[in-house]
C-alpha positions as CSV (number, residue, x, y, z in Angstrom):
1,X,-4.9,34.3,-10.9
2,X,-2.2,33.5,-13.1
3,X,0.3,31.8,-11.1
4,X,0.1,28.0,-10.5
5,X,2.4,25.7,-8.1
6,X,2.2,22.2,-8.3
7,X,3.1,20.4,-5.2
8,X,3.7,16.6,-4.3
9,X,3.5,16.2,-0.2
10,X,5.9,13.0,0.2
11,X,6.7,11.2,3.7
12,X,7.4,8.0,5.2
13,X,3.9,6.1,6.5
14,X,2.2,8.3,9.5
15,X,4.3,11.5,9.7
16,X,1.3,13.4,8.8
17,X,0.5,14.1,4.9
18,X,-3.3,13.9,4.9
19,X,-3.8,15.3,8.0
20,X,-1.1,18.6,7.1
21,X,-3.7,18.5,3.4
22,X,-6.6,19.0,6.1
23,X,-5.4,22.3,7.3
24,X,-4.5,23.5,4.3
25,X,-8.2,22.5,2.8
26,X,-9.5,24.2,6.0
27,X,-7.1,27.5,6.4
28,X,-7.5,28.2,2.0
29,X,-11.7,28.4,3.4
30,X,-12.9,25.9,1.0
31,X,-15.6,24.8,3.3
32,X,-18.2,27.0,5.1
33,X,-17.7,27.4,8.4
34,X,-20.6,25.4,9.6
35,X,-19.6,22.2,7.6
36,X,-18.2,19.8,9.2
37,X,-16.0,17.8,7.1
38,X,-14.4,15.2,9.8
39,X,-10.7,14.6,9.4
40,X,-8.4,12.7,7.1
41,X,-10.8,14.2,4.4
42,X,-9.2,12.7,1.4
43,X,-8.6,9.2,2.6
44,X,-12.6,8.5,1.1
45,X,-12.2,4.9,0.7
46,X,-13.3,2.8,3.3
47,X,-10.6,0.8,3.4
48,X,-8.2,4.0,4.1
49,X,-10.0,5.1,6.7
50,X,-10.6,1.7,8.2
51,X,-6.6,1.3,8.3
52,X,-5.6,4.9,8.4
53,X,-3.7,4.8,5.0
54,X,-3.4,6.4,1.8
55,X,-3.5,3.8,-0.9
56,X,-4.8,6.2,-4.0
57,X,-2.9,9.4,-4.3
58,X,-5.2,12.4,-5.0
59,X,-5.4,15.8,-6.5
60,X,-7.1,19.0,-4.9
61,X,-6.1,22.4,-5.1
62,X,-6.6,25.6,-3.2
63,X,-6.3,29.8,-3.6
64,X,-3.6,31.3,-1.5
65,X,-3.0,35.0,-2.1
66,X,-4.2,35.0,-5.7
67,X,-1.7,31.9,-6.3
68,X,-3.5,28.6,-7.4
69,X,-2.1,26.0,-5.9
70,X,-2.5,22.2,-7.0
71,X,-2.0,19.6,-4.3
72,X,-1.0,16.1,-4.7
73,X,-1.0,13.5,-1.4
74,X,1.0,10.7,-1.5
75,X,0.6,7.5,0.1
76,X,3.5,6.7,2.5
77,X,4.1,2.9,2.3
78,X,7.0,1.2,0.1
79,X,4.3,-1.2,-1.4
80,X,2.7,1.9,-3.0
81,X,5.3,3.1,-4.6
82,X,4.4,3.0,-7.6
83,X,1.9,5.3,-6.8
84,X,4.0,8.1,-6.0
85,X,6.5,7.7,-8.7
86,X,3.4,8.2,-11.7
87,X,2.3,11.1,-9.6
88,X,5.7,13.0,-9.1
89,X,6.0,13.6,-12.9
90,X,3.0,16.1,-12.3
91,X,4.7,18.4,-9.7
92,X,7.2,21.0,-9.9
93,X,8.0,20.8,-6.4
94,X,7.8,18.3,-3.0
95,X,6.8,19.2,0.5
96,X,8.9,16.5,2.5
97,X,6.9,15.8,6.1
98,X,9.7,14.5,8.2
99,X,8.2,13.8,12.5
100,X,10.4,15.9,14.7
101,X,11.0,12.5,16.5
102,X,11.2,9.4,14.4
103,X,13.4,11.2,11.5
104,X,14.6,10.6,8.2
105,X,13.0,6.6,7.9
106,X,13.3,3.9,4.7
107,X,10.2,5.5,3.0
108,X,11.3,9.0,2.8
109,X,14.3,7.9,1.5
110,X,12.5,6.3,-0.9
111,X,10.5,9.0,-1.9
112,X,13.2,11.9,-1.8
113,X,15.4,9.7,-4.5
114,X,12.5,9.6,-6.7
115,X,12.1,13.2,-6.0
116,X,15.6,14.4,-6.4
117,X,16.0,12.3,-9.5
118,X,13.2,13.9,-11.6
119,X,15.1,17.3,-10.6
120,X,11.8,18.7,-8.5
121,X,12.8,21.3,-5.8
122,X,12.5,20.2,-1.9
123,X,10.7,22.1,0.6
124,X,11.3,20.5,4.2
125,X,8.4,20.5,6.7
126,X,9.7,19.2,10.3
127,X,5.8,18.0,11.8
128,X,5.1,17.2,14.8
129,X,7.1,19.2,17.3
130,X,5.0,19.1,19.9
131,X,6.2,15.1,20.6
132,X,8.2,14.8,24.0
133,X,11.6,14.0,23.5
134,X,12.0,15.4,19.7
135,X,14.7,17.0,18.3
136,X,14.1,19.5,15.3
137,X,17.6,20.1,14.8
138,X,19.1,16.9,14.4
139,X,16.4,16.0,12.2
140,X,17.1,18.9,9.9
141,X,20.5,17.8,10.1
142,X,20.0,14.4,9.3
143,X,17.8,15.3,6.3
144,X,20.2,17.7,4.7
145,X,22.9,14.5,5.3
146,X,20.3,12.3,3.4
147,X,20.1,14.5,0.8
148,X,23.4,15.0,-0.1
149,X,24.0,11.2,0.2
150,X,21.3,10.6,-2.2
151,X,23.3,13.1,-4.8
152,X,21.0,16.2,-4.4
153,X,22.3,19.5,-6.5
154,X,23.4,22.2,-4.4
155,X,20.0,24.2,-5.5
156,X,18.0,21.1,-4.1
157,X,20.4,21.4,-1.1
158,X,19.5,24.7,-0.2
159,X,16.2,23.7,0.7
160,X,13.6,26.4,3.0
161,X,12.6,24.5,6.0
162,X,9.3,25.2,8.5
163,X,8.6,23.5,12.0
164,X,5.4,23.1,14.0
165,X,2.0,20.2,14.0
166,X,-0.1,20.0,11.4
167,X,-2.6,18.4,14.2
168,X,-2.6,21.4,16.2
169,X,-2.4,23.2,13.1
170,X,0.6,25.6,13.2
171,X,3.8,26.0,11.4
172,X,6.4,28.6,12.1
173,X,10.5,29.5,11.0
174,X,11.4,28.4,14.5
175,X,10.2,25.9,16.2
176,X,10.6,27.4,19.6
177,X,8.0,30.3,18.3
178,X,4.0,28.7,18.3
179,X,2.1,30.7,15.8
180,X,-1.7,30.8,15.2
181,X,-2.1,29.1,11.8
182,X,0.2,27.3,8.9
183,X,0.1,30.4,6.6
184,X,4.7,30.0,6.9
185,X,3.9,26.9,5.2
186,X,1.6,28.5,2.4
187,X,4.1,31.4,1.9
188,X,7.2,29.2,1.6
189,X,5.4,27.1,-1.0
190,X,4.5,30.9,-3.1
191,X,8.2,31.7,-2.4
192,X,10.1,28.7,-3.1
193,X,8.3,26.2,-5.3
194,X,9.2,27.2,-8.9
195,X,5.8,27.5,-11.6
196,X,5.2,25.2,-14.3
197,X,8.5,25.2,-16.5
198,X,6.6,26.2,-20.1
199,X,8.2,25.0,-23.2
200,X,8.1,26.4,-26.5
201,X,6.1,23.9,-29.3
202,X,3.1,21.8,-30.1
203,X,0.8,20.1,-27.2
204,X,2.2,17.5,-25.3
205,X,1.0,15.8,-22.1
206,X,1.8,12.8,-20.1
207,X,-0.8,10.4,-18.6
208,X,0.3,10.2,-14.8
209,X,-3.3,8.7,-13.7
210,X,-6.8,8.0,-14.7
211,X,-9.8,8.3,-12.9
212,X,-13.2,6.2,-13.8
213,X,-16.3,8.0,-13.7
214,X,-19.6,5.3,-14.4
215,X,-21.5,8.0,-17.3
216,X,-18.0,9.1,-19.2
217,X,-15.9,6.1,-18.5
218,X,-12.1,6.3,-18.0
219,X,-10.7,9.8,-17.4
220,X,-7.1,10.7,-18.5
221,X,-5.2,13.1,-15.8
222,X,-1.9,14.7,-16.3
223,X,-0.1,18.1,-16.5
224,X,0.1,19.5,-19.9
225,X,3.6,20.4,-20.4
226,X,3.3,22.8,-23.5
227,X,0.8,23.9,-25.9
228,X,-2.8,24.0,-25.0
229,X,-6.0,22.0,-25.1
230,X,-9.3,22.8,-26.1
231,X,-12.9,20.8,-26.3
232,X,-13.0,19.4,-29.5
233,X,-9.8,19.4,-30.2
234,X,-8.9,16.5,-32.4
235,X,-5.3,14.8,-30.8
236,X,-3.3,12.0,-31.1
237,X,-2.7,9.2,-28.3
238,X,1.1,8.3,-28.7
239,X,1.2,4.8,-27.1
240,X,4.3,3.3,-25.3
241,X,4.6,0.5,-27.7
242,X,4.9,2.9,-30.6
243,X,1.5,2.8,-32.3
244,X,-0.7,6.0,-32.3
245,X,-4.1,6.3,-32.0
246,X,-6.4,9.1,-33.2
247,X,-8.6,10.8,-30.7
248,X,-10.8,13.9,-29.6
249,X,-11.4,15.8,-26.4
250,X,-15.1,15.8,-25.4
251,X,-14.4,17.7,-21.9
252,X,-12.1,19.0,-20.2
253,X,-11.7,19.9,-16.3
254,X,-9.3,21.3,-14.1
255,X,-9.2,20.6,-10.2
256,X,-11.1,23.1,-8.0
257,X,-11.1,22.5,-4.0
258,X,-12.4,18.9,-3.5
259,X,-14.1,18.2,-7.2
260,X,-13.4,19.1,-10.7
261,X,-14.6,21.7,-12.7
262,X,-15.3,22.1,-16.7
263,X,-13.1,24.4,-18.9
264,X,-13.0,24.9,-22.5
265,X,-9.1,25.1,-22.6
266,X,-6.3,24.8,-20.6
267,X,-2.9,26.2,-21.0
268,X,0.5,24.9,-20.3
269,X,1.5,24.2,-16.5
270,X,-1.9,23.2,-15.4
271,X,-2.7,19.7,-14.0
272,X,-6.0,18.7,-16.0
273,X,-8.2,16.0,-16.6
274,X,-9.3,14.8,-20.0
275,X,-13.3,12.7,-20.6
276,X,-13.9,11.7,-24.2
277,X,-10.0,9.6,-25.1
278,X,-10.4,5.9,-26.0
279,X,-7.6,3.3,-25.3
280,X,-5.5,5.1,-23.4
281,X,-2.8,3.9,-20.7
282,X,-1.0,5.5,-18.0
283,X,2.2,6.7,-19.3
284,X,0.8,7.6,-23.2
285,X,1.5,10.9,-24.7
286,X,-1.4,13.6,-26.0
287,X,0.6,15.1,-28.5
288,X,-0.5,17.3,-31.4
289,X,-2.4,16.2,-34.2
290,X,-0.1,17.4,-37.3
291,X,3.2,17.0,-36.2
292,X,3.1,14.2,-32.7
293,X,5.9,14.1,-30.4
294,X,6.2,11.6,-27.8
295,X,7.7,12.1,-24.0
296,X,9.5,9.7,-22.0
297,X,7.4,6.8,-20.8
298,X,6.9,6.3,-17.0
299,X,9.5,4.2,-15.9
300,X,7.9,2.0,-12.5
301,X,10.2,-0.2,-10.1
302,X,9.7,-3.6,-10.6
303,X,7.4,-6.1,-8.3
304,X,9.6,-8.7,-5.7
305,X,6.4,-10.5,-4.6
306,X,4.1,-13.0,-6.5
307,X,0.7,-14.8,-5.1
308,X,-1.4,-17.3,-6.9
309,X,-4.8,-16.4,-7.3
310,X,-6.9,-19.0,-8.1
311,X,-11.2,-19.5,-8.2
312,X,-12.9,-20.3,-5.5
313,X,-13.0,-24.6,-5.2
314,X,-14.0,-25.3,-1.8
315,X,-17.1,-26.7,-0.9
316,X,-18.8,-23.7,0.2
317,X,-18.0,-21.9,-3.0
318,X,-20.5,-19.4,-4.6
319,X,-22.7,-19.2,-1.0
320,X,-21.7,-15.7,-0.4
321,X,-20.2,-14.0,-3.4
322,X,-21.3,-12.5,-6.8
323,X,-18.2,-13.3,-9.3
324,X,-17.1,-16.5,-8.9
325,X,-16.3,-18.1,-12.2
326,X,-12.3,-17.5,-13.4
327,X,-13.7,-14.8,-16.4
328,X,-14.9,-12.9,-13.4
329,X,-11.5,-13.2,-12.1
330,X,-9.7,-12.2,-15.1
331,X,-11.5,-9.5,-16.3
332,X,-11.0,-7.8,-12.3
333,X,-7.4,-8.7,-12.5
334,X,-7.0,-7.3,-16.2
335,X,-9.2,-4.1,-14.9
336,X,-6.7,-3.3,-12.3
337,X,-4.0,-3.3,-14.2
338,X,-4.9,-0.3,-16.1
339,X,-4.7,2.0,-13.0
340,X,-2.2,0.1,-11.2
341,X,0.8,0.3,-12.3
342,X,3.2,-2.0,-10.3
343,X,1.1,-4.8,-10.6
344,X,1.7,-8.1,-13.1
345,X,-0.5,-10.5,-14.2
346,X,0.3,-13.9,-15.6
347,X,-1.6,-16.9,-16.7
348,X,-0.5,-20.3,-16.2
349,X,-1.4,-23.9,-17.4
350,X,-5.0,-23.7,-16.5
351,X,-7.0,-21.3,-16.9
352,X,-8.5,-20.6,-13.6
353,X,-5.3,-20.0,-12.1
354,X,-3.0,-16.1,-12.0
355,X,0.2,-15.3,-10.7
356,X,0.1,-11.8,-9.7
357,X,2.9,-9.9,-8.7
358,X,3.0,-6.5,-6.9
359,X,5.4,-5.0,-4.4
360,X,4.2,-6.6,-1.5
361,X,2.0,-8.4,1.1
362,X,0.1,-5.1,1.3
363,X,0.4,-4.2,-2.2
364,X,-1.6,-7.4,-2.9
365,X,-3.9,-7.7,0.2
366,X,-5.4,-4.6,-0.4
367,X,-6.4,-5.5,-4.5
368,X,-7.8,-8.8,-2.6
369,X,-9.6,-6.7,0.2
370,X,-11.1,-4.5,-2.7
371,X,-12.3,-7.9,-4.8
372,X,-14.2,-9.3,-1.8
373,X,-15.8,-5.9,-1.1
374,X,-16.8,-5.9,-4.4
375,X,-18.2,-9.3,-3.8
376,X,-15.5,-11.9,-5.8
377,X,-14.5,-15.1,-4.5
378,X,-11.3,-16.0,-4.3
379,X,-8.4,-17.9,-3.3
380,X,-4.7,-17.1,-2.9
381,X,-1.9,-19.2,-2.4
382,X,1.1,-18.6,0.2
383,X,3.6,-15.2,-1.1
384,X,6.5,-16.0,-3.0
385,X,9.6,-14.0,-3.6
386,X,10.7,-13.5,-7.5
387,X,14.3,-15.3,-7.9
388,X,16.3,-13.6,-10.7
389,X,19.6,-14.5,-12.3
390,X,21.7,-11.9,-12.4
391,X,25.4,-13.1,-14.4
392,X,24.3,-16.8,-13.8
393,X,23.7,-16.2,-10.1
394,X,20.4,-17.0,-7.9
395,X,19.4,-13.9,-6.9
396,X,16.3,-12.8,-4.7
397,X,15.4,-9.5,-3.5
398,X,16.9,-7.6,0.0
399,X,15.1,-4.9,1.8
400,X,16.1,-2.2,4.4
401,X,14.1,-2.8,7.6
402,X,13.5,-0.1,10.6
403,X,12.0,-1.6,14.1
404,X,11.3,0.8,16.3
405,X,10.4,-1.0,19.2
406,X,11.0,-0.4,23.5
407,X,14.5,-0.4,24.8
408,X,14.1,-3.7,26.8
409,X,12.6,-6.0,24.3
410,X,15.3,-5.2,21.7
411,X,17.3,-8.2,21.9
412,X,14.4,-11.1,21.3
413,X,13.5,-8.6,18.1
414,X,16.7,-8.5,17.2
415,X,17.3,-12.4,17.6
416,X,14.0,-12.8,15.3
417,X,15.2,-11.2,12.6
418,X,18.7,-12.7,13.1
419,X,17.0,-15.9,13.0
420,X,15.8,-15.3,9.5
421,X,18.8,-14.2,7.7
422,X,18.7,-10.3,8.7
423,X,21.8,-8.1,9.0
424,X,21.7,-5.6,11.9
425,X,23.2,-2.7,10.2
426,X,22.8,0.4,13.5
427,X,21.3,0.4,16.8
428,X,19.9,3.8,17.9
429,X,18.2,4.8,21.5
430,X,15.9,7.4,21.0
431,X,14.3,7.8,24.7
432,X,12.8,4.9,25.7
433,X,12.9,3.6,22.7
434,X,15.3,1.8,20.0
435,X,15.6,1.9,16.4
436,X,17.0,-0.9,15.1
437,X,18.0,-1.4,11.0
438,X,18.4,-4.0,9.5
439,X,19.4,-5.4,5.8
440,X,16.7,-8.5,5.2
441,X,15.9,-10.8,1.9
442,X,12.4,-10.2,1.8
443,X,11.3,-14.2,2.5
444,X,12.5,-13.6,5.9
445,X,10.0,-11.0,6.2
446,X,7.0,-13.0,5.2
447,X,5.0,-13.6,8.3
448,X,7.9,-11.6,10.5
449,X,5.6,-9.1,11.8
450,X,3.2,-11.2,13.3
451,X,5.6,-12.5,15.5
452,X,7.6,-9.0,16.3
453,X,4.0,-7.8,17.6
454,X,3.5,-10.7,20.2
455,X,7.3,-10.3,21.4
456,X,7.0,-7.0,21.8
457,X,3.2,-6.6,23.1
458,X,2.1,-4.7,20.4
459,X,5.0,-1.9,20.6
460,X,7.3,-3.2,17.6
461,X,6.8,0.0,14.5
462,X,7.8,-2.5,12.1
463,X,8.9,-0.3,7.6
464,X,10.9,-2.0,4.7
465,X,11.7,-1.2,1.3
466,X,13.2,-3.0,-1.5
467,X,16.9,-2.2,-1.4
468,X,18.4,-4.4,-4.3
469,X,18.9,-8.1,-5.5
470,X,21.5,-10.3,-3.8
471,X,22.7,-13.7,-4.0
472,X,20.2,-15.8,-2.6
473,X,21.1,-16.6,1.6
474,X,20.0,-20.4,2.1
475,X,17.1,-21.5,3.9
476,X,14.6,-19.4,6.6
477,X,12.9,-21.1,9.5
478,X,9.1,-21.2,8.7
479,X,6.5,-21.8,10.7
480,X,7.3,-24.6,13.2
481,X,3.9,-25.7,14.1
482,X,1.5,-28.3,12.0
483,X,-1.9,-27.7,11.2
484,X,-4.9,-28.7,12.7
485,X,-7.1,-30.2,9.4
486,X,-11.3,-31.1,10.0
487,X,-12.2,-34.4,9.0
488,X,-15.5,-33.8,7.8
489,X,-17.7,-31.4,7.0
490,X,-20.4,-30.1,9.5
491,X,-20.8,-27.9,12.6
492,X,-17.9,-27.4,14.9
493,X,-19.2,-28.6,18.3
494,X,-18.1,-27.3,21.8
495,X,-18.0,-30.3,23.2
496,X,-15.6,-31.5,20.2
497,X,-13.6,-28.3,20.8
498,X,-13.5,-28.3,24.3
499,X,-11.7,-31.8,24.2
500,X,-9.7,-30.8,21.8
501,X,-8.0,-27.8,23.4
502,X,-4.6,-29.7,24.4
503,X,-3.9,-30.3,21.2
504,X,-3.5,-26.7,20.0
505,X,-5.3,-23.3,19.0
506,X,-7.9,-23.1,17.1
507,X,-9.3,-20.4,14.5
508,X,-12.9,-21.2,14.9
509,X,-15.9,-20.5,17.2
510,X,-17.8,-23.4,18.3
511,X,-21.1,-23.7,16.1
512,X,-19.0,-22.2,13.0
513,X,-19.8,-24.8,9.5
514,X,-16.6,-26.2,8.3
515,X,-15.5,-28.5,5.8
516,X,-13.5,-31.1,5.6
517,X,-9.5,-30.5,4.7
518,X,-10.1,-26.6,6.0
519,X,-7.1,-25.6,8.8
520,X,-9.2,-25.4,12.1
521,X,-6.3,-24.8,14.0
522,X,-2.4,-24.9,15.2
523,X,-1.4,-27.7,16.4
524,X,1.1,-27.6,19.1
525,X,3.2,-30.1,17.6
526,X,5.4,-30.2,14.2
527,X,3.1,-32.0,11.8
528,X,-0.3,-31.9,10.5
529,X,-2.8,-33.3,12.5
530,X,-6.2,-34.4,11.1
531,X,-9.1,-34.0,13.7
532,X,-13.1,-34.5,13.9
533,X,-14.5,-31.2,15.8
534,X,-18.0,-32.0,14.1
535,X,-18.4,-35.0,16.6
536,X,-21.4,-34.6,18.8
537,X,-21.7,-36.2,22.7
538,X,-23.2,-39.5,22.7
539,X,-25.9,-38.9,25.6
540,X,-26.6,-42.1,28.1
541,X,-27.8,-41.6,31.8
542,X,-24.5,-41.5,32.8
543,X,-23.6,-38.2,30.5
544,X,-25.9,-35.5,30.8
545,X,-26.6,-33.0,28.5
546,X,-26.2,-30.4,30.8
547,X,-22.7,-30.5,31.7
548,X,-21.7,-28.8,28.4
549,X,-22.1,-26.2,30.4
550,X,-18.9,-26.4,32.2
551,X,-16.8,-26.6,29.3
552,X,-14.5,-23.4,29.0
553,X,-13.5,-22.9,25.6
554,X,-10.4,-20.3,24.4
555,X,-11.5,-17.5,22.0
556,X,-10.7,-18.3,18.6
557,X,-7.7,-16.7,17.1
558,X,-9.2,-14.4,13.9
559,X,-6.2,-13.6,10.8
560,X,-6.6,-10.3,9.4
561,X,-6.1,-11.0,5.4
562,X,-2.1,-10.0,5.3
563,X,-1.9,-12.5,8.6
564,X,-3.1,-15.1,7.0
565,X,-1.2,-14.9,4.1
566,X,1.6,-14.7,6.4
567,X,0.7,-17.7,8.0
568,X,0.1,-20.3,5.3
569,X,2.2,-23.0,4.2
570,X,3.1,-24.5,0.8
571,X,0.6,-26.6,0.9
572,X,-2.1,-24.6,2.0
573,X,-4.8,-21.4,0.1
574,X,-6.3,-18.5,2.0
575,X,-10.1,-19.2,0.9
576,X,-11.8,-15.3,0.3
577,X,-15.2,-14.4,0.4
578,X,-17.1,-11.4,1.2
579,X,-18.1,-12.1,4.9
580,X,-15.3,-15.0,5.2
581,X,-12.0,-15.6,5.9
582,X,-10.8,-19.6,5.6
583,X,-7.4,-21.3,5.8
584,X,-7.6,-24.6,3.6
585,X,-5.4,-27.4,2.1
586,X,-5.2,-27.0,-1.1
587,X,-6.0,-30.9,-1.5
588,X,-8.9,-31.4,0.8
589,X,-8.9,-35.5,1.5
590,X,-6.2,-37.0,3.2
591,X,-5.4,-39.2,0.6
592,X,-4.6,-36.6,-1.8
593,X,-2.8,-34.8,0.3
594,X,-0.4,-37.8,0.9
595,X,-0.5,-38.8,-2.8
596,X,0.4,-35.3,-3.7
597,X,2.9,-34.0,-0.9
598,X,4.1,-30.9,-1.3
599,X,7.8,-30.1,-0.2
């Protein structure tokens, strides 16, 4: 087994990467044939498999035909982007998913530029062929168009190309021809995708991603690009900042099916993982002990979103969670950045407050969906777009936005995004359907979707990426409707709520314990509205206890965590705990609030 490929597997959100990983796992026999591994094998977090996303890329590889082959999957949303562009440096090659249907969309453009940039060689997968209404052809069209727009070289041009379903599990030359397994796909990959390019000279390797294990710490994982590595081997860490740091391999391990296995060397080519370095960062350099040389630094896009994060004040703090105090908070936060690489931190005048910026609602709602997990309590105030000056002109950041949404709801989507400063850019029917893009500052998409998915019934497939910075637009409608505010704290009462209804929605189930300046509610009117939903009935022989009974109260509306972040005003903090979710003013009495008005 001599020959190693090393593959990235790069597609916009859905079109089917860790599914098309699956069947390679399963076709390469790495698991008996009674063991039933489920599907979606190496989304193993529970919050990827609760959304059906890749957030963490990951490593396996497999044995085809006595070639080793090392496979990397990629998550497929914009806000993970840095994600994919550490991991590309490891690969010598990318199988691009495109859906037979949908097409080229904003991620894979993405993901191709980064791709075509580092000068990695493109192997074209059209999935999902079996979709009514698809149309291989114009797709392989339209990617060979995209590629040549995004200044590919006439070797990354001539790219092999493979049809079929990774769900159905078959691949074939021609999509008109069903074969019986995704072996095409195996062979083009030992056919096309060059080996490890092997330079002459000491040891050199690049830090692309870490992994924590709890009884060896942080693990160092990269592809060594010449030389070799042994255990024991005294190295040096070549830091970004310049400063070296002397260190020695304690193990080494290489990837093997699902897990990791230990080596005592590892030559040039080979995607490895190092236990044992001290200090290290993503993007360092393991050179050679006597004479060092450094690579190139990973360069990562920078963020365009910020959210405050901020302890957890309100008056039910510390009921449900294990880290509350603002060192728990900053040590998480200062954690995280080690592995994530398009996140910022900053501290501001207190010390219980952080502005964190990523590259997106998600980007961020997912570090705040891991902190609660792992039982912190938190609060975040409302997203904020960075503003830049660019030649002594405001400037804030513009996105690329695809709707795909039903033919006859188009225009109200299309009036939405209007609304908030978007630029339609095409229209395109695709059966029943439209595909609409647009050029949008990011604000305006800041609680957008929310409001696409209730004018379009649920139907609106809603991707953005960061396109560039523009002069800023002027103002974007926010949210039209007040807040309802509890008086006191206490026990939301039906008979309270019930009363209450005309006055707007509310977020909370009768019997839920609030406090007072928490949001209850929307109030159907403009401004804020302060109201007492802890009030109880005042019984006399004229009202009876039991005509409570009658009282028909609306279901609450329940935020996910991006929704509510969405929603919030200025003046307002999503509270985070582990079991809750709470909308608050940030200054809980009334008179505060007035005193201190927020515009």
């Amino acid at each position: 087994m001599n020959f190693i490929k090393n593959i990235a597997i790069i597609a916009h959100v859905d079109h089917g990467k860790t599914t098309l990983v699956d069947k390679i796992l399963h076709h390469c026999q790495l698991f008996r044939d009674n063991e039933n591994k489920g599907d979606l094998i190496l989304d193993n977090n529970d919050l990827e498999r609760e959304r059906g996303i890749t957030i963490i890329s990951k490593n396996v590889s497999v044995v085809y035909k006595e070639t080793k082959i090392n496979i990397i999957d990629t998550p497929g949303h914009a806000d993970f982007g840095g994600e994919v562009e550490r991991v590309l440096n490891m690969a010598d090659g990318v199988l691009l998913l495109v859906d037979a249907f949908e097409g080229p969309m904003p991620q894979t453009r993405f993901v191709l530029q980064k791709a075509i940039n580092l000068g990695l060689k493109p192997c074209v997968v059209i999935n999902k062929v079996d979709k009514e209404n698809c149309t291989p052809d114009e797709v392989h069209e339209a990617i060979f168009d995209l590629m040549f727009e995004l200044g590919a070289e006439e070797w990354q041009l001539d790219f092999p190309i493979v049809y079929g379903s990774a769900k159905f599990n078959w691949m074939s030359d021609d999509f008109n021809i069903k074969t019986q397994s995704i072996a095409p796909l195996l062979d083009m990959v030992i056919k096309h995708i060059p080996s490890p390019k092997v330079s002459e000279g000491n040891t050199q390797m690049l830090i692309t991603s870490l992994d924590y294990s709890p009884f060896t710490g942080r693990i160092a994982i990269g592809r060594l690009q010449r030389g070799i590595l042994k255990t024991n081997q005294d190295i040096k860490l070549l830091k970004s900042d310049g400063s070296v740091l002397k260190s020695k391999i304690k193990e080494l391990q290489v990837f093997e099916g699902l897990g990791r296995k230990k080596v005592t060397n590892i030559s040039a080519g080979e995607i490895c993982a190092i236990v044992g370095l001290d200090g290290f960062e993503i993007g360092d350099t393991v050179a050679d002990f006597e004479n060092p040389e450094a690579l190139d630094s990973i360069v990562i896009d920078e963020p365009t979103m910020s959210m405050l994060f901020t302890i957890n004040d309100s008056p039910f703090f510390g009921k449900e969670g294990k880290y509350v105090t603002s060192r728990h908070l900053k040590d998480r936060l200062e954690k995280e950045l080690e592995k994530n690489l398009a996140l910022r931190v900053e501290s501001i005048e207190s010390t219980d407050k952080f502005i964190v910026f990523g590259r997106g609602v998600l980007h961020l709602s997912i570090l705040i969906e891991t902190m609660r997990r792992e039982g912190y309590e938190l609060q975040i105030g409302q997203p904020q777009v960075i503003i830049k000056s660019i030649d002594g002109v405001q400037c804030e950041p513009f996105e690329e936005m695809t709707i795909d949404l039903p033919e006859h709801v188009s225009g109200k989507a299309v009036e939405m995004v209007t609304m908030r400063k978007g630029e339609l850019i095409s229209m395109e029917v695709k059966g029943e359907r439209m595909v609409c893009q647009f050029i949008i500052p990011s604000r305006g998409i800041i609680g957008l979707r929310n409001q696409l998915l209730t004018a379009t019934a649920g139907e609106a497939i809603i991707a953005h990426r960061f396109k560039e910075y523009r002069p800023i637009k002027g103002g974007i409608p926010e949210r039209l409707n007040g807040s309802l505010v509890s008086m006191e704290n206490g026990t939301a009462i039906p008979y309270s709520i019930d009363k209450l209804q005309e006055r707007g929605k509310f977020f909370i189930e009768p019997g839920e314990l609030i406090y007072q300046g928490q949001v209850i509610g929307e109030n159907s009117r403009r401004d804020d509205m302060v109201v007492n939903v802890t009030k109880t009935k005042k019984l006399t022989n004229v009202r009876s206890a039991g005509a409570d009974d009658k009282a028909k109260i609306v279901p609450a509306i329940k935020f996910s965590l991006e929704e509510a972040l969405e929603y919030i005003q200025k003046d307002e903090y999503v509270e985070v705990t582990p079991n809750n979710l709470r909308l608050r003013k940030i200054f809980l009495k009334e008179v505060d609030r007035k005193r201190n008005k927020i515009t």
